[in-house]
Each structure stands twice: as C-alpha cells, then as structure tokens.
TIRODO-91080 format. One record per residue (C-alpha): x, y, z. Coordinates in pm, whole numbers, padded with zeros to 5 digits, always signed. Layout:
<atoms>
XYZ...
</atoms>
This chain:
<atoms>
+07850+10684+11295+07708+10309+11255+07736+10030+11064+07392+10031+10819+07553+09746+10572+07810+09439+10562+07874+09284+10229+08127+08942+10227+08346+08918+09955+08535+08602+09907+08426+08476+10275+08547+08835+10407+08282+08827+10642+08284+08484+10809+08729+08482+10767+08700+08800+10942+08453+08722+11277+08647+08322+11309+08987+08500+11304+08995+08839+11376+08713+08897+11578+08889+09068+11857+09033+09300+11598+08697+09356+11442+08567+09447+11751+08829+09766+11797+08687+09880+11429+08336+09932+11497+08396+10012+11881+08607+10294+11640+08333+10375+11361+08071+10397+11654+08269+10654+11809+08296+10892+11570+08015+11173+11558+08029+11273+11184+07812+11573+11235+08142+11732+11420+08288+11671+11077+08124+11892+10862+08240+12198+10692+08070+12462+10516+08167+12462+10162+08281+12814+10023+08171+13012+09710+08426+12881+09503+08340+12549+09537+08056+12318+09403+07756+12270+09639+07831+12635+09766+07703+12734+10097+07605+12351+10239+07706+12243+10510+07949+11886+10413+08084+11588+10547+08529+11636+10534+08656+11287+10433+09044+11449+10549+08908+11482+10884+08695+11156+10934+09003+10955+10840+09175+11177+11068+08967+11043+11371+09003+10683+11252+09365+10732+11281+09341+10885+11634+09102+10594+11761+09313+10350+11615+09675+10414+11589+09673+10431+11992+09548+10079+11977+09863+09914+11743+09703+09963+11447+09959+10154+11168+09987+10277+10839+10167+10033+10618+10343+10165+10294+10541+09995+10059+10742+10087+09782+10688+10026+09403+11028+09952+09185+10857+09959+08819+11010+09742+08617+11172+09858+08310+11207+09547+08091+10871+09581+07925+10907+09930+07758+10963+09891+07398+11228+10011+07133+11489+10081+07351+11231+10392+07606+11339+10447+07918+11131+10673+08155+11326+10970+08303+11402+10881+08658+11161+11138+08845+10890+10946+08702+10973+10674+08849+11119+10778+09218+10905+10734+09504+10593+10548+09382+10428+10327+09658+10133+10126+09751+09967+10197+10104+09735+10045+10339+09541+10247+10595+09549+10039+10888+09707+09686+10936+09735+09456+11274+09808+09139+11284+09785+09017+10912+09409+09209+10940+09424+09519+10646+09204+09780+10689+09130+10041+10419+08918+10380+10509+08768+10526+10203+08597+10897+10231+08775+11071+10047+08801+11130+09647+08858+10777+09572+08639+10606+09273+08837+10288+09269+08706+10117+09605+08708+09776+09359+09091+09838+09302+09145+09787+09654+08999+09482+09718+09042+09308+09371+09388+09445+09374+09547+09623+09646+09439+09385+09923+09595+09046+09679+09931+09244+09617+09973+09288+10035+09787+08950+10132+10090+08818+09818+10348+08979+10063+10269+08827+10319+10100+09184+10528+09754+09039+10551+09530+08744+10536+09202+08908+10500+09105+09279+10477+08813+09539+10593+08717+09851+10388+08502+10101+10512+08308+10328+10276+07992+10552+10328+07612+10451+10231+07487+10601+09940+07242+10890+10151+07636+10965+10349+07850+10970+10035+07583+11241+09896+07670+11429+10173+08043+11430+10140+08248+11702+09987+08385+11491+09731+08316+11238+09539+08337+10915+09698+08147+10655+09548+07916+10426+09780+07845+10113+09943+07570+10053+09728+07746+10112+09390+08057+09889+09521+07832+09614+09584+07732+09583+09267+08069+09652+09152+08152+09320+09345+07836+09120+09263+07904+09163+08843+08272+09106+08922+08244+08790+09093+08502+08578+09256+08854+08455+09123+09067+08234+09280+09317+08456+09434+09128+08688+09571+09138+08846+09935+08849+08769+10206+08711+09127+10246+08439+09242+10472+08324+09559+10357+08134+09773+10590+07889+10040+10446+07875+10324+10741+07582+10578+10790+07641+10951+10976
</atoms>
C-alpha cells in the first residue's frame, strides 16, 4: 500500500514530523509494507457485491498489528464507568448494560495514538473530534495518526468504510475547537 493523501488537523501534521518523527517513520515503513492485493477475498452468494473479488479490513488490520506490535507499539483499552447520576425519576439501568463498556485505541507509543480504520466504521470524525481528546485528556497521547482508505480503496472494501475524501470534508465543515487533538490523517491507496 502507499500513502496517496495527508490531511493536518489541528497542526497534526507538523506536531507529528517535529515530535514523533521517528515514530512516524515505523508507520509508513508499516503501510508500505503491506501488499493489499494478498488481502482480498472473494465475496460469497449470500453477500452483497457477490462473486468480486474484495479488500478484508479484519485482515489488513491484522498485518498492521503484526508489523507493529513487534516494534512496541500496543493496543490500549480503557474502561468506561457510566455514570448514573444523570438518569431521571429515580431509572437505573440493569447492570449488564452497563458491565464491560470501554474505549480503545489501536496502536499507542510514546504519547503517539494511532487509529487503523478499514473496517465497518462510519464515525472516523468521532475518533479524532472525540476519541483522540478523551485519551490525549488522560494523559495516553499528545497527538494522534488515523489511517483510512482513499475513496477508489474504500470502494473496494467489503464493508463500508467511509473515505479519506469524505472525512476531509467532514473535518474542513467541522473546523477547529480549542481542545482538540493534533491529528495527521493519512489517506492510503492499494
């Protein structure tokens, strides 16, 4: 795969390359390593898009794992406790409804977050407007990387990711607050 687009949101790019620009260096050394045409899969009869031949998200973020867990980067998960004081008259939510719930990031090294989205995801904007704040509030990153596909690669995935394209705009009509995240997002091409 390659890198066909960079888009800087809140100074993503620039924070990135001053600060992280070792760590930057592993990702695309990673995303140019990966040959997505050993990641397709023929989609059966039952499916949409029968009988073409598709890009599997599950196994590209597979590969992304096995280039980059080797080199310190992890999974970081936290958990959610929901608060219960803003239900009203008196509700409580039955306690497997609650249990378990967590926010994730894909990949983070030294304060750098990294998100990988392929897969059945149409919120990309929810992880850098939101997701990235809530982890850089912890104190897990500084500044964050998310990785989705071009518009002509997303087509060819076998579901439905939105695109690079699509969260650039997102991002351009959302503008800037305050509190937001540096994030350099990286649009990739097969």
């Amino acid at each position: 795969m390659k890198i066909a687009g960079e888009y800087s949101f809140a100074g993503g790019l620039e924070v990135v390359k001053n600060n992280f620009g070792s760590l930057l260096d592993e990702i695309v050394h990673a995303v140019t390593q990966i040959d997505a045409e050993q990641h397709r899969t023929k989609i059966s009869k039952e499916k949409t898009m029968a009988g073409r031949m598709l890009y599997n998200p599950t196994e590209l973020n597979k590969t992304f794992k096995e280039l980059l867990h080797p080199k310190g980067w992890l999974h970081h998960k936290v958990p959610c406790e929901y608060p219960t004081k803003y239900y009203v008259n008196d509700y409580l939510p039955k306690e497997s409804e609650v249990r378990g719930a967590f926010r994730d990031m894909d990949f983070v090294k030294e304060e750098l977050g990294v998100e990988v989205q392929f897969g059945k995801y149409a919120f990309m904007v929810y992880n850098v407007a939101a997701k990235m704040t809530i982890f850089r509030k912890m104190g897990i990153i500084n500044a964050g990387i998310e990785i989705v596909p071009i518009k002509e690669f997303a087509n060819g995935m076998s579901t439905g990711v939105s695109s690079f394209e699509q969260f650039c705009w997102d991002l351009d009509h959302r503008g800037v607050s305050n509190i937001d995240t540096p994030v350099l997002i990286l649009g990739i091409s097969a």
